[in-house]
KOLNUKE-640143 format. One record per residue (C-alpha): residue number from 1; residue in three letters; x, z, y. Coordinates in nm, 2 decimals, decimal comma. Example, Ala and Ser with C-alpha at 12.3 -4.5 7.8 and 13.67 -1.06 7.14 Angstrom:
2
PT    n  res       u       w       v
PT    1  Ala    1,23    0,78   -0,45
PT    2  Ser    1,37    0,71   -0,11
***
This chain:
141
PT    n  res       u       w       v
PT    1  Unk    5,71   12,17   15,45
PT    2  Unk    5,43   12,26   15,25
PT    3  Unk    5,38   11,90   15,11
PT    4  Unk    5,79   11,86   15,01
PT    5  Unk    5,79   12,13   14,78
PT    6  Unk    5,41   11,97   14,65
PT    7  Unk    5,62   11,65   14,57
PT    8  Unk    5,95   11,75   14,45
PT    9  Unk    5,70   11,97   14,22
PT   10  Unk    5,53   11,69   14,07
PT   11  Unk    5,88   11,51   14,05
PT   12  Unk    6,04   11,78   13,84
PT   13  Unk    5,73   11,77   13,60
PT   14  Unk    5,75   11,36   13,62
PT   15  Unk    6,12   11,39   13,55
PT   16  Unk    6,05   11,69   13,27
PT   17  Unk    5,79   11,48   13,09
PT   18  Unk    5,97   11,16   13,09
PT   19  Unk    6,29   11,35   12,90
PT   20  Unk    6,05   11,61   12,68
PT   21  Unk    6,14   11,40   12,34
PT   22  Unk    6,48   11,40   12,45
PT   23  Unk    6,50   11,75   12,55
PT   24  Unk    6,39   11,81   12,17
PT   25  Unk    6,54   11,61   11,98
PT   26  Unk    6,87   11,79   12,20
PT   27  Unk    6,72   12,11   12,09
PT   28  Unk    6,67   12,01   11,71
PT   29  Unk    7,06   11,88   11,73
PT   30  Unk    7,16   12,20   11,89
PT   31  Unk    7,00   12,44   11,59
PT   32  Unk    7,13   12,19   11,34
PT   33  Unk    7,43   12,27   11,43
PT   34  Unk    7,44   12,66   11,43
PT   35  Unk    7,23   12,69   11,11
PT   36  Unk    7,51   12,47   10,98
PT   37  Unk    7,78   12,61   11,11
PT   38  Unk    7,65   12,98   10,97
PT   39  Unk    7,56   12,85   10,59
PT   40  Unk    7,67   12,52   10,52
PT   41  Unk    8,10   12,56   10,47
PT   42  Unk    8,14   12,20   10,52
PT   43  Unk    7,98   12,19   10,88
PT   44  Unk    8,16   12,52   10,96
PT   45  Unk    8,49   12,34   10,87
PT   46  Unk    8,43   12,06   11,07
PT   47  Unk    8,32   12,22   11,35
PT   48  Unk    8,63   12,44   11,29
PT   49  Unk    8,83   12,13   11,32
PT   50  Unk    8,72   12,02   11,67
PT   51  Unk    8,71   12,35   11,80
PT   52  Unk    9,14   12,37   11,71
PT   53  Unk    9,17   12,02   11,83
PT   54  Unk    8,98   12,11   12,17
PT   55  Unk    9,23   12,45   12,19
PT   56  Unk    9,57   12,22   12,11
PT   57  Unk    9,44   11,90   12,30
PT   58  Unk    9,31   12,08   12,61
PT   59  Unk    9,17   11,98   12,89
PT   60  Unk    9,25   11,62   12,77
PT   61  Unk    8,99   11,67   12,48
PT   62  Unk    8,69   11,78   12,71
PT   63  Unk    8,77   11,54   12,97
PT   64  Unk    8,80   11,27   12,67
PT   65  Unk    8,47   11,38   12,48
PT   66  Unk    8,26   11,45   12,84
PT   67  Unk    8,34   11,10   12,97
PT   68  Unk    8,25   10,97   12,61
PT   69  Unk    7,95   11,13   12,56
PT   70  Unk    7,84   11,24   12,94
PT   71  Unk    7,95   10,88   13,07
PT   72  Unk    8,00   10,60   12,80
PT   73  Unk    7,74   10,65   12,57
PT   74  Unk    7,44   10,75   12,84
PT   75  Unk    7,59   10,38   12,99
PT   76  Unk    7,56   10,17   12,65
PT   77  Unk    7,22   10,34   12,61
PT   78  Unk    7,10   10,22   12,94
PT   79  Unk    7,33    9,87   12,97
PT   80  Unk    7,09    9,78   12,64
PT   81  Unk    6,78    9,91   12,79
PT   82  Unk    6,81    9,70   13,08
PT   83  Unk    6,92    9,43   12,89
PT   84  Unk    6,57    9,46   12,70
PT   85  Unk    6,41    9,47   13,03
PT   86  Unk    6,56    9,18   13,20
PT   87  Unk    6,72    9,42   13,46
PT   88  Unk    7,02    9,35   13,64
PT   89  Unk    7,35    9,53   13,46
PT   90  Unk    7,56    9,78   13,67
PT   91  Unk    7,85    9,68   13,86
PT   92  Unk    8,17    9,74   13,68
PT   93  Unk    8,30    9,98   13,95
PT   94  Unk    7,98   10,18   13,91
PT   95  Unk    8,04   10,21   13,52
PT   96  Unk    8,42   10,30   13,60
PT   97  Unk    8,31   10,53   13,84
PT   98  Unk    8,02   10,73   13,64
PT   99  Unk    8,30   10,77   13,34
PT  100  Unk    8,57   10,89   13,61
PT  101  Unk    8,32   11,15   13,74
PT  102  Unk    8,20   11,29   13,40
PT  103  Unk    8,60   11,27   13,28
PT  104  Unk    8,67   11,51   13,60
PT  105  Unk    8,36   11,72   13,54
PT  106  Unk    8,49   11,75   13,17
PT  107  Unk    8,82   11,91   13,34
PT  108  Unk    8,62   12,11   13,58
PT  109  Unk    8,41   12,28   13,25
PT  110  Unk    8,73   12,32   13,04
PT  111  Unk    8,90   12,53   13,37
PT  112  Unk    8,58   12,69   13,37
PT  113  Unk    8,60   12,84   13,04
PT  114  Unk    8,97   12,95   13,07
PT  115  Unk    8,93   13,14   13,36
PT  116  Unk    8,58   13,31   13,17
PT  117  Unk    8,87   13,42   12,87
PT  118  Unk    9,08   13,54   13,13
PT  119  Unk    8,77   13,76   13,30
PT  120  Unk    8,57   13,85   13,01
PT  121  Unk    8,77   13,78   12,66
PT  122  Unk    8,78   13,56   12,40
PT  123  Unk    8,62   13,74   12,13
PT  124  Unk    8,20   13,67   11,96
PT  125  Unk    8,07   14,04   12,11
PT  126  Unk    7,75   14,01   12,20
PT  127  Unk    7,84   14,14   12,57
PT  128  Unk    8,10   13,93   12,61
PT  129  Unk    7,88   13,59   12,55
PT  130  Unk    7,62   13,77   12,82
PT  131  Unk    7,90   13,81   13,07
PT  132  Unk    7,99   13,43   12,98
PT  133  Unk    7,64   13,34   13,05
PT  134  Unk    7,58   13,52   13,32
PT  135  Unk    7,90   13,36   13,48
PT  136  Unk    7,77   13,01   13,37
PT  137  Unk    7,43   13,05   13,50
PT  138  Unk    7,48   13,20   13,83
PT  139  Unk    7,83   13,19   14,00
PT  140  Unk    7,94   12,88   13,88
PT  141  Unk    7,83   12,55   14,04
***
C-alpha cells in the first residue's frame, strides 16, 4: 500500500511538472483578465458582453464554449502534435466523443451555478463568493 501512494506521488509531480508552463501561462491569462476587467473599460465591456450572452444564451452558451475550449481546441492542439510526431491520429468517434463529454460537463457546471444563486445569491459580497467556493470545492463533484 505503502509503495501505491510512493508512485501515484511521483506521478502527480511528473504530471505537475510536465503542465507547470501551462499552469502559468493559465495563471497570467487569468490576472489579465481581472486587472482588465477592473481598469481597462474596454475589457470590462467585453467581458460584460459575454457574461449577458452566457445569462440570455444559457446553458447552450457553456455547453457551446466548454466543448469549444475544454474539447475542440485541447484536440486541434494535440491532432497537430501528433501529427509533428508521426503518431497515429484519434479515431473520429473518440474526438466526437471527448467534445460530447466536455459539451455535457459544460451543462453540468452551468446547473451548478444556478442552483449556487438559488442557495447563496447572486450578488459580489465577499461571503457570498466564500459560500460559492466552498460549495465548488468541497460538495460538488
Amino acid at each position: 500500500m505503502k509503495s501505491y501512494f510512493k508512485e501515484a506521488f511521483q506521478t502527480g509531480i511528473a504530471v505537475a511538472k510536465r503542465n507547470a508552463i501551462a499552469g502559468v501561462i493559465l495563471q497570467i491569462f487569468g490576472i489579465a483578465f481581472v486587472f482588465g476587467y477592473y481598469n481597462i473599460n474596454s475589457i470590462r465591456e467585453f467581458l460584460d458582453t459575454i457574461g449577458v450572452l452566457k445569462t440570455d444564451y444559457s446553458p447552450w452558451f457553456a455547453i457551446g464554449l466548454t466543448s469549444i475550449f475544454g474539447g475542440v481546441i485541447p484536440l486541434t492542439i494535440e491532432s497537430f502534435q501528433r501529427r509533428k510526431l508521426g503518431q497515429r491520429q484519434r479515431p473520429l468517434s473518440e474526438v466526437l466523443s471527448t467534445i460530447a463529454f466536455w459539451a455535457f460537463r459544460g451543462a453540468m457546471v452551468s446547473f451548478l451555478y444556478e442552483v449556487q444563486a438559488q442557495l447563496f445569491g447572486n450578488d459580489k459580497q465577499l461571503v457570498t463568493v466564500i459560500k460559492k467556493v466552498l460549495f465548488d470545492q468541497f460538495a460538488y463533484l
